[in-house]
C-alpha positions as CSV (number, residue, x, y, z in Angstrom):
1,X,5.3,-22.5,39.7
2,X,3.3,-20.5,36.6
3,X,0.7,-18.4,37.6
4,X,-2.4,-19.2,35.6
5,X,-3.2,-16.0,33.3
6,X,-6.1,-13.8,33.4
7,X,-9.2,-14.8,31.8
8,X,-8.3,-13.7,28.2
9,X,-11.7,-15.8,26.2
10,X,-15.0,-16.2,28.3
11,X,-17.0,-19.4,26.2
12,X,-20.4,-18.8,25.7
13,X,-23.0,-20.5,27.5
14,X,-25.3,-22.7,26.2
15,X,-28.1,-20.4,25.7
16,X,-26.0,-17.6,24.1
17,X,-24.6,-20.3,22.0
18,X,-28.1,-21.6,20.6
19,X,-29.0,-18.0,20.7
20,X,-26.3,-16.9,18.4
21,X,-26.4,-19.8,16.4
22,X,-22.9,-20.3,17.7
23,X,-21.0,-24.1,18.0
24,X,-20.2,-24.4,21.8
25,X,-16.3,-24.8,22.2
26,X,-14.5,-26.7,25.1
27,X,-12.7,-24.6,27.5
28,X,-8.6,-26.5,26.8
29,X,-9.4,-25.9,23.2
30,X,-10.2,-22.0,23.6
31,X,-7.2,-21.6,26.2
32,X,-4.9,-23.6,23.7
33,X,-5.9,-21.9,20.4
34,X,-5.1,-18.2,22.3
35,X,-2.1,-19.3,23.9
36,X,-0.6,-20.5,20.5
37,X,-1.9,-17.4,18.7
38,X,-0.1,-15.3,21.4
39,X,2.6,-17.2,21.2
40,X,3.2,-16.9,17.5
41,X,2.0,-13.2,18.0
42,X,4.5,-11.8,20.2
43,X,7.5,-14.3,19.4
44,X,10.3,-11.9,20.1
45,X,9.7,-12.2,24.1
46,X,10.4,-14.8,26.5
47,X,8.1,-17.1,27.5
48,X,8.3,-15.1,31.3
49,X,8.5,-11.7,29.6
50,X,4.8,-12.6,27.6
51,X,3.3,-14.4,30.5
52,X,4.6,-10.4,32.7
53,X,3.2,-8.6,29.3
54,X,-0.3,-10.1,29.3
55,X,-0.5,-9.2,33.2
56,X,-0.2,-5.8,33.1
57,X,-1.7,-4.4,30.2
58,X,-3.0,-5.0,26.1
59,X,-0.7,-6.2,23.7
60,X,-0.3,-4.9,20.2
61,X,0.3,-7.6,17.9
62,X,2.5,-7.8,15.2
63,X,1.0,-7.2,11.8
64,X,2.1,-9.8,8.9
65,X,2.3,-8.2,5.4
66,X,2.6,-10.1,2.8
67,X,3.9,-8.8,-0.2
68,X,2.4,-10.1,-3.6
69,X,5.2,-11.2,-6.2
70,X,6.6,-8.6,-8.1
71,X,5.1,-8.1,-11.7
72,X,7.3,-7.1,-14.6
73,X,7.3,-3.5,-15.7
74,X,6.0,-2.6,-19.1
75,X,8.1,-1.4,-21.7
76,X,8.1,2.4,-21.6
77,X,8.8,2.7,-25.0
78,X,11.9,3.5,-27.0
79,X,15.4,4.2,-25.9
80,X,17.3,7.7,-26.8
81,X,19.6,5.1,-28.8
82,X,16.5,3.4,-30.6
83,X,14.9,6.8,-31.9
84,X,18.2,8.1,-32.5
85,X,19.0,5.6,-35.0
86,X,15.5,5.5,-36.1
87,X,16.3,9.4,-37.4
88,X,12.7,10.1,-35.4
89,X,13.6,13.8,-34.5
90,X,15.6,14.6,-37.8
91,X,13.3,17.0,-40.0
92,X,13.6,17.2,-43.4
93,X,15.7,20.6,-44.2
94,X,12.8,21.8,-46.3
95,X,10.4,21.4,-43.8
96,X,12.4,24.1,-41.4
97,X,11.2,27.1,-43.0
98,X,10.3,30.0,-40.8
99,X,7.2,30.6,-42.2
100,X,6.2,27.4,-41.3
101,X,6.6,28.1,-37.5
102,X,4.8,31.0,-37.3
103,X,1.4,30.1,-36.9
104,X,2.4,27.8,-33.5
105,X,4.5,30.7,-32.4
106,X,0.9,32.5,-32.8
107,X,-0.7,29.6,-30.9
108,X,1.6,29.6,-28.3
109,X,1.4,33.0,-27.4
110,X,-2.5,32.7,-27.7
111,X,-1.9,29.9,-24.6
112,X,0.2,31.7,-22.1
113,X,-2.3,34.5,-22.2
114,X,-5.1,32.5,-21.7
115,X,-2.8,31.1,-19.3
116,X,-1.7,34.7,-17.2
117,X,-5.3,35.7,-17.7
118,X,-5.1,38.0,-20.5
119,X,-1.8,39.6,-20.7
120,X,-1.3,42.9,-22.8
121,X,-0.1,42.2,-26.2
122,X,3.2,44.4,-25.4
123,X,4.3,42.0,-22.1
């Protein structure tokens, strides 16, 4: 013989319901709607084992994540091949002068002390 379970959802009355502006619900209707949800909450137990669960203390239900549809990924530009054969990185031979690099060199030494907080010249 099944035990009858604890009082899980108390229904309104009908002043809290007018109060609240609340429609009044009949009492097999509540009791059906939270078994069901229970039911579909903690499917992995036995109908015994759930019945034993909600007696002794709360349950933590099962959290449904649904995943949205993966989007494609954007291009992230060129390939090594693709700029390879598009000759991207190949510099002129008269545009590697020395003289030319210089003034970065100049730059980039201007950044890395700006960078270590004013290094001495000599470092």
């Amino acid at each position: 013989m099944k035990s009858k379970p604890a009082v899980i959802y108390r229904a309104f009355s009908h002043k809290e319901a007018k109060e609240h502006d609340v429609q009044e619900l009949r009492t097999q209707w509540v009791e059906a709607f939270v078994r069901a949800f229970l039911k579909q909450s903690i499917s992995h137990l036995s109908q015994q084992d759930s019945e034993n669960q909600l007696q002794r203390k709360a349950v933590v239900l099962e959290c449904f994540i649904r995943h949205k549809p993966k989007q494609k990924k954007k291009s992230k530009g060129l390939s090594a091949r693709q700029r390879r054969d598009m000759r991207l990185f190949d510099i002129n031979p008269e545009q590697q002068r020395y003289s030319l690099f210089l003034s970065l060199h100049e730059l980039w030494k201007q950044y890395i002390r700006d960078l270590c907080n004013g290094l001495k010249q000599d470092t």
